[in-house]
C-alpha positions in Angstrom: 16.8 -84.8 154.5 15.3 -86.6 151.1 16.8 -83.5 149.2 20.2 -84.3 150.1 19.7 -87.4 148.0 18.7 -86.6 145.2 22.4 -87.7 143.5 20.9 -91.1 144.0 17.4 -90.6 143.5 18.9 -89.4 139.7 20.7 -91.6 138.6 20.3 -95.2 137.2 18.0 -97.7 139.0 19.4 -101.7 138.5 17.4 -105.0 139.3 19.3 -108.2 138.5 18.0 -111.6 137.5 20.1 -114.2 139.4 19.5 -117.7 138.9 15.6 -117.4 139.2 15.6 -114.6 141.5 14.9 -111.0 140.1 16.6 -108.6 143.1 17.4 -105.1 143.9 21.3 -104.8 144.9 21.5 -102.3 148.0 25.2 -100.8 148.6 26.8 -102.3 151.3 24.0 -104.9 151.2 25.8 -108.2 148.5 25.8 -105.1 145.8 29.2 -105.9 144.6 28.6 -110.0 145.0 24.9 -109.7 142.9 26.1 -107.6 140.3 28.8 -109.7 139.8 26.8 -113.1 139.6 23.9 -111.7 137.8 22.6 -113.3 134.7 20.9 -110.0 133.5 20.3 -106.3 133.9 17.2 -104.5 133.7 17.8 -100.7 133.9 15.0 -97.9 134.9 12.6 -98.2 132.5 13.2 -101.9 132.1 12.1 -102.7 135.5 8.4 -102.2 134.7 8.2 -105.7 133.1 9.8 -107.4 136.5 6.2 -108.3 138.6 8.0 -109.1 141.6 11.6 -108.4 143.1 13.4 -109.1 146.1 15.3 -107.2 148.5 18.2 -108.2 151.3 17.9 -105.5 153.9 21.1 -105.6 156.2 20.8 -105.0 160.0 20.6 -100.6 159.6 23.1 -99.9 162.6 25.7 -102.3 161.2 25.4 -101.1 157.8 25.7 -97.5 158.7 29.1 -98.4 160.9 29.7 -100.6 157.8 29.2 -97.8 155.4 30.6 -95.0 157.1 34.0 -97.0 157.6 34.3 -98.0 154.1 33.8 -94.2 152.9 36.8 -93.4 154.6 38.9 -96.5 153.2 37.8 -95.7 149.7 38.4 -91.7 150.1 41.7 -92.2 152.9 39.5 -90.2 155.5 39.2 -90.3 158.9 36.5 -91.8 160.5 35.5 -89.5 163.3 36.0 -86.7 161.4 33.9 -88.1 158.5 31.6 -89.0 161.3 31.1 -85.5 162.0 30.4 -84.0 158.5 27.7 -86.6 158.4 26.2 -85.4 161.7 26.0 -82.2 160.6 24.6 -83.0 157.2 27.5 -81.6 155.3 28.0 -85.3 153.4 25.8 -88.2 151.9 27.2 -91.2 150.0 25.7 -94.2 148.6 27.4 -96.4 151.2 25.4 -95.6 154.6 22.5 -93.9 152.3 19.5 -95.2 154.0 17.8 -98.3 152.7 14.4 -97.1 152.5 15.9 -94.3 150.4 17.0 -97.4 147.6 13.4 -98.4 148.0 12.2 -95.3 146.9 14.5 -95.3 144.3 13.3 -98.4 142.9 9.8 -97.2 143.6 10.1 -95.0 140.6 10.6 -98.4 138.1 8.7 -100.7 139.8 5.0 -100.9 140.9 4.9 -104.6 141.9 5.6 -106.5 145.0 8.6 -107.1 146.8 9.8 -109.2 149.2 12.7 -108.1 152.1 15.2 -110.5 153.0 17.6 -110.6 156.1 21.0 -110.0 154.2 22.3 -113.4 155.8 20.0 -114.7 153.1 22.4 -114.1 150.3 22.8 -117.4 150.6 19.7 -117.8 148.5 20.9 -116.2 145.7 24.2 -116.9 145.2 27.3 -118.5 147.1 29.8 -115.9 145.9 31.1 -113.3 148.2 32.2 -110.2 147.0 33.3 -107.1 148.2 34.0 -108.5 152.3 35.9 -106.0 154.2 39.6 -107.0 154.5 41.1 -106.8 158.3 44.2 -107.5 156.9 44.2 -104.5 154.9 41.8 -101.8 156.1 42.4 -103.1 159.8 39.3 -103.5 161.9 35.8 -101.4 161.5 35.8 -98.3 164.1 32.5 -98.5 166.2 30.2 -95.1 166.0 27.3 -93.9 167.6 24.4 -94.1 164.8 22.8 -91.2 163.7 19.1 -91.7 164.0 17.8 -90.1 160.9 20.3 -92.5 159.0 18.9 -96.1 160.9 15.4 -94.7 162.1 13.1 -95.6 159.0 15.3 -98.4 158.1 15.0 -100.3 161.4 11.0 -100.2 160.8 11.6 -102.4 157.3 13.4 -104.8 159.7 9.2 -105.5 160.7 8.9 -106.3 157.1 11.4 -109.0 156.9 10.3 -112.3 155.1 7.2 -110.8 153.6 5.7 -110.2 150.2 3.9 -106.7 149.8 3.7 -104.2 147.4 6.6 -101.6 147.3 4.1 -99.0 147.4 2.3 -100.3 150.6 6.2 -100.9 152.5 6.9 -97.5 151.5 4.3 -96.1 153.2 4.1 -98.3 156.2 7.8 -97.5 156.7 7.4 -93.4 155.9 3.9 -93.0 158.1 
């Protein structure tokens, strides 16, 4: 499966100061809100001087529902069917990639600690909210079943919440 992201794994790497917080913006996890509120950017490279960063980590079944639904919206696709080409591996997008696949991403930039967050800590970092999906609009989020190899590793961070390590040692609690 990790070939099917390299797109991601290619491409630029962000961490954002905010306020006093240096943090890692996840899609579908406050990305929009913290890269809208952030003070500064540190890009690939760049990243090497940050000694510690922190990490929201959303709840990985309702982020993949989350995800999934807002694919669709953004592309005018249905669900189910788009369900089904990501059952059988035929599409990958940023917005239900896995989180520890972001981790690993920022694993390439940064060989310092980290610390996950519940994603109803957002709180912490900024009172802005950014990005919140629209009822109104989009009408509501259609439940579907999850698709183990897209929550699996990511419900194993949830062990993590709340505590400092380094992003070498999550990584490879989370991938053993």
């Amino acid at each position: 499966m990790l070939t099917h992201w390299n797109k991601l794994l290619n491409t630029d790497c962000i961490v954002v100061d905010v306020g006093p917080h240096t943090v890692y913006p996840i899609f579908r996890v406050g990305q929009t809100t913290l890269m809208s509120v952030c003070d500064k950017k540190y890009t690939n490279e760049e990243i090497h001087c940050c000694n510690h960063v922190d990490v929201l980590i959303r709840d990985p079944e309702e982020r993949f529902i989350s995800g999934v639904n807002e694919y669709c919206v953004q592309h005018k696709l249905d669900v189910q069917e788009t369900w089904n080409l990501v059952n059988s591996g035929k599409l990958y997008d940023r917005h239900f990639t896995p989180q520890y696949i972001w981790l690993m991403h920022l694993h390439k930039f940064h060989k310092g600690t980290v610390t996950l967050y519940p994603f109803s800590d957002i709180k912490k970092f900024t009172n802005t909210h950014k990005g919140k999906w629209n009822n109104k609009k989009w009408g509501e989020k259609l439940p579907l079943a999850q698709i183990e190899n897209f929550v699996d590793k990511d419900l194993l961070l949830l062990k993590h919440l709340n505590k400092t390590l380094t992003l070498k040692e999550l990584l490879k609690n989370v991938l053993s």
